[in-house]
N, C-alpha and C positions, 0 to 999 in steps of 0.2 A: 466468380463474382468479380465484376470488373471495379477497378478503386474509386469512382466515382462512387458504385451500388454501394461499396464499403463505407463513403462517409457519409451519403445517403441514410442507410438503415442506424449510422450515428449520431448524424444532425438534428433527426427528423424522426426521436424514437417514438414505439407507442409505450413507453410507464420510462420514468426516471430509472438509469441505472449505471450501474459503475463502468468507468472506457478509456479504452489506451489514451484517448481525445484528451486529457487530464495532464498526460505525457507535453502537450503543446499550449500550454499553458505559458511558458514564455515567449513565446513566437505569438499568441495571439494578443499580449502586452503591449511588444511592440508594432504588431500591426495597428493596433488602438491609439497609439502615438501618432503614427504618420497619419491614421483617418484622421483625429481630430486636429491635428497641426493643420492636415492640408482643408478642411473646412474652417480651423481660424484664419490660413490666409488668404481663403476665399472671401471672405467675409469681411477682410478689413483690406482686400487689393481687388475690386469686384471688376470683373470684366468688362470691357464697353458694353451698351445698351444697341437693340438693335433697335428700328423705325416701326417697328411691328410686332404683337405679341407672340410670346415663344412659352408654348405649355409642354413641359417635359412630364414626360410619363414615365415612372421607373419603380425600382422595387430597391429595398433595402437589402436583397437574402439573394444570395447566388442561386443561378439555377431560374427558372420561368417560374412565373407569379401568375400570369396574364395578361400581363401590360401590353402587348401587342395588339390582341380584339378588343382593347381599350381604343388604342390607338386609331385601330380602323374604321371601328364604332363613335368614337368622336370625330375624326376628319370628313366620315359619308353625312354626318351631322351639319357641319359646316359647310360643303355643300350644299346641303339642299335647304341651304339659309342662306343661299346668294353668295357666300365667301368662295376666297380660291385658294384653299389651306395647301401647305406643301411640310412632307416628312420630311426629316434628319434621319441618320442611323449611321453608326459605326461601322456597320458594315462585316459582325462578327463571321470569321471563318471564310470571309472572301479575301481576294487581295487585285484591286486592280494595278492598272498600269501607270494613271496617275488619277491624283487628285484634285478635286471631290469629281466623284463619279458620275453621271446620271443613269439612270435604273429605265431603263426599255424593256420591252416583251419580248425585245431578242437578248438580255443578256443572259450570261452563264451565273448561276449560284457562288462558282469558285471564284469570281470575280466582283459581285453587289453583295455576296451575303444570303442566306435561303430566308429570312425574313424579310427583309428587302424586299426581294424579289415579289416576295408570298402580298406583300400590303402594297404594291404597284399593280400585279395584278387582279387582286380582288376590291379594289378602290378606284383603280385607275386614272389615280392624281402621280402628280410630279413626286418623285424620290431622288434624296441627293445623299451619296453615301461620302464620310470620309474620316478618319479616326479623329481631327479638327471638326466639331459636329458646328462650331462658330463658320466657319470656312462656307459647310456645306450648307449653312441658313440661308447666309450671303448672297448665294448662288442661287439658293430658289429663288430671292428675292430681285436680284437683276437681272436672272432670263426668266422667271416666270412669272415674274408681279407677284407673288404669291404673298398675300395681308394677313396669315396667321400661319405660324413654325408648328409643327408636333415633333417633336423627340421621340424616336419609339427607343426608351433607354438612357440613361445620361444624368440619373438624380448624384451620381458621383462627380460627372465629365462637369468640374466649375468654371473651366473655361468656355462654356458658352451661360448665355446670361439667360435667366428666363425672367417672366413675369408671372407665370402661375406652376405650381408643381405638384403633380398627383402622384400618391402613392400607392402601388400594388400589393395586398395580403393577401397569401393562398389562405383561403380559410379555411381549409382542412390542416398543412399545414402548417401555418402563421408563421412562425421564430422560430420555429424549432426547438433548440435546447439554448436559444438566448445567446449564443458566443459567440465572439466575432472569430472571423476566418482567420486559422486552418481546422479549429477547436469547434466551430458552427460555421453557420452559415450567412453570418452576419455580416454585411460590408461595412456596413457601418452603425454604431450603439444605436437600441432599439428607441435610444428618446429622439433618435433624428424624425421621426415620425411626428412628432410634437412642433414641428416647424416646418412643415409641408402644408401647402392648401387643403387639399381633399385628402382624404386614404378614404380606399377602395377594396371590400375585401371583395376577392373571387369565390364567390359562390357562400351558401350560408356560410358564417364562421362557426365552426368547431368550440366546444366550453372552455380549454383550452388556450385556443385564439384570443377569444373574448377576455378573458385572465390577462393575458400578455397583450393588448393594445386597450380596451376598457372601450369608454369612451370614443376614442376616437374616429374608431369602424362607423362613419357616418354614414356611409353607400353598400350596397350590397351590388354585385353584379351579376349576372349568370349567362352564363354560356351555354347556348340555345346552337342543334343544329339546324342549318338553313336550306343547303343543297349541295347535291354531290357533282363534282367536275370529273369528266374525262378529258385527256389533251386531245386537239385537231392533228391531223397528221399532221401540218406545219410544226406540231411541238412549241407555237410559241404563244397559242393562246388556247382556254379550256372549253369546253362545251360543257354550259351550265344545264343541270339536269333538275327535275324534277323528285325525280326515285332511283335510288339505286338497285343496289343487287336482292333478291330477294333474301327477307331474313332469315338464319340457318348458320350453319359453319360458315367462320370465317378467318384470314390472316388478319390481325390487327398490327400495322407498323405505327409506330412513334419513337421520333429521335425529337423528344421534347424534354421541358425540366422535368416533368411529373408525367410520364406516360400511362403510369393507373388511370387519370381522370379522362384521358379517351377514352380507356380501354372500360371504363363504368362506363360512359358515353353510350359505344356500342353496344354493350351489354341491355341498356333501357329502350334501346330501338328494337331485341328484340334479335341481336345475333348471339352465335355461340363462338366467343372468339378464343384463338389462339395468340396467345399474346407473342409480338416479336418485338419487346425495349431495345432500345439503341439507346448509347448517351448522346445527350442535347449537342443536335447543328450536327449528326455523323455525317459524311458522305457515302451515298451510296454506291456499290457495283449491280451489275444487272444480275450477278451470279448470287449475288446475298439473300433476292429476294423472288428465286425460284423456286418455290416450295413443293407445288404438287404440279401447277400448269392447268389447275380447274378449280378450285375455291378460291373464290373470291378472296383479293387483297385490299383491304382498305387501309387507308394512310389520311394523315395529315397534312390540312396544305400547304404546310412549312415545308413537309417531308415530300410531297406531289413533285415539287418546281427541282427540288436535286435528280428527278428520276421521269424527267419528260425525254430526255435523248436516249432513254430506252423503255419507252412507256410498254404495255400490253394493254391489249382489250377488257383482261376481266381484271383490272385495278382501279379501284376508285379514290378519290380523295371525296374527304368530308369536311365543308366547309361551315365553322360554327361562327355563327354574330354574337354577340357582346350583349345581354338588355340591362340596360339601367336606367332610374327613377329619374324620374321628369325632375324631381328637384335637382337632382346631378347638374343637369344640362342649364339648368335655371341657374346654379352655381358658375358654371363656365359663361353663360351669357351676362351674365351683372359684371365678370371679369371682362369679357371685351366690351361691354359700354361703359366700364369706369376707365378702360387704359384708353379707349377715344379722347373721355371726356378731361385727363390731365395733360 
């Protein structure tokens, strides 16, 4: 069990019970100190305003929520409402040469980030990566005109200013055991939720969930898959498919926060998978993921874009969209007609 799976199966039990976690009860003290310090002096030293609305998408809880096909699911939105929105991102796990970066169909993972990557290609808008997510706004906005920011990530990063902020709940699930990091999974106290625009939970919320946010789970979303990609032999762009591998055995790879919920995914299409977790953002070698050289691998497109400069034939990526209620969207549209209209 790798230490991740170990605070995992502690963060995130299923029934209350007694855990070394108890042990770091001081450390997560004062980690609650410096969150709340550094959101008071966010609050009372606010960062300049940019010329254009900037809606960060994030989650409160370490580990993936879903905020990414949030992300992608609201920028192909704005698009096809005549805007020309441009992502942010940190850029976890890469590291370029300098910054802020911009994110092409030729760059490397270890250099934009595999998320990055993964929302330039399946959106194929402008992405500016840079650990300055203010910096990398900037940037869309004087080489690409770009009239509306997405943050994929950054409900902590107070240095950049937003004007709307959605929050991600895994709804299976939620808070976990409530504590902030290293004791949970917490980054920050579960009432920061009570001052964010929307929360959003991923998929039904769990009774649970629903106990530990109430109220505030205004949105439901669910993650639908859409189509499966192969890469071109170029390696730098996919061929979107219609159908994949036929259903039966199969490799499931996920280096995601929650790799269960692909690997249910797969399971409801109707394959019989073998599960292969990786911890979230791993890099791949070509030798990790030789299995047999004849059952079908399927991955995720986070996971696809680290493993195109040694792709195979019988590997698929599954690529899943975001749906959410018209009211959602109707919420983020009264947001940009009221920041026009001040």
């Amino acid at each position: 069990m790798s230490l991740e799976d170990w605070f995992n199966k502690r963060w995130y039990p299923e029934r209350e019970r007694a855990s070394l976690l108890s042990l770091l009860a001081p450390v997560e003290s004062l980690y609650r100190s410096i969150s709340r310090r550094r959101r008071r002096l966010a609050l009372e030293d606010p960062p300049p305003s940019l010329p254009v609305p900037v809606i960060v998408v994030g989650n409160i809880t370490a580990g993936g929520a879903g905020k990414t096909p949030l992300v992608a699911e609201l920028a192909r939105w704005l698009r096809d409402r005549g805007m020309n929105p441009g992502i942010v991102s940190r850029g976890y796990g890469g590291r370029a040469k300098q910054y802020p970066y911009q994110v092409t169909a030729q760059s490397h993972p270890l250099e934009s980030g595999d998320e990055p990557l993964m929302l330039h290609l399946v959106t194929g808008l402008p992405v500016m990566v840079s650990p300055d997510r203010a910096e990398a706004a900037r940037a869309l906005i004087d080489y690409h005109q770009c009239d509306v920011i997405l943050s994929d990530d950054g409900l902590q990063h107070y240095k950049l200013w937003r004007s709307l902020e959605i929050c991600v709940v895994d709804g299976q699930r939620g808070l976990g055991n409530g504590r902030l990091l290293p004791r949970g999974p917490l980054r920050e106290p579960a009432e920061r939720l009570r001052t964010v625009d929307l929360v959003v939970s991923n998929g039904e919320p769990q009774e649970r969930v629903k106990s530990q946010c109430g109220e505030l789970l205004e949105f439901h979303m669910k993650l639908a898959p859409s189509s499966w990609h192969q890469f071109n032999l170029d390696q730098t762009s996919t061929l979107k498919l219609t159908s994949g591998p036929e259903p039966g055995p199969c490799h499931g790879v996920a280096a995601i926060g929650n790799p269960q919920r692909f690997f249910r995914e797969l399971r409801q299409l109707g394959y019989k998978v073998t599960e292969q977790p990786y911890a979230d953002h791993h890099q791949f070698s070509a030798q990790e993921l030789q299995f047999d050289g004849v059952t079908p691998v399927i991955m995720t497109m986070k996971d696809a874009v680290k493993c195109r400069d040694f792709w195979q034939s019988h590997w698929w990526a599954l690529e899943v969209r975001g749906q959410l209620p018209d009211l959602f969207f109707q919420r983020v549209h009264h947001h940009l007609q009221s920041f026009r209209c001040d």
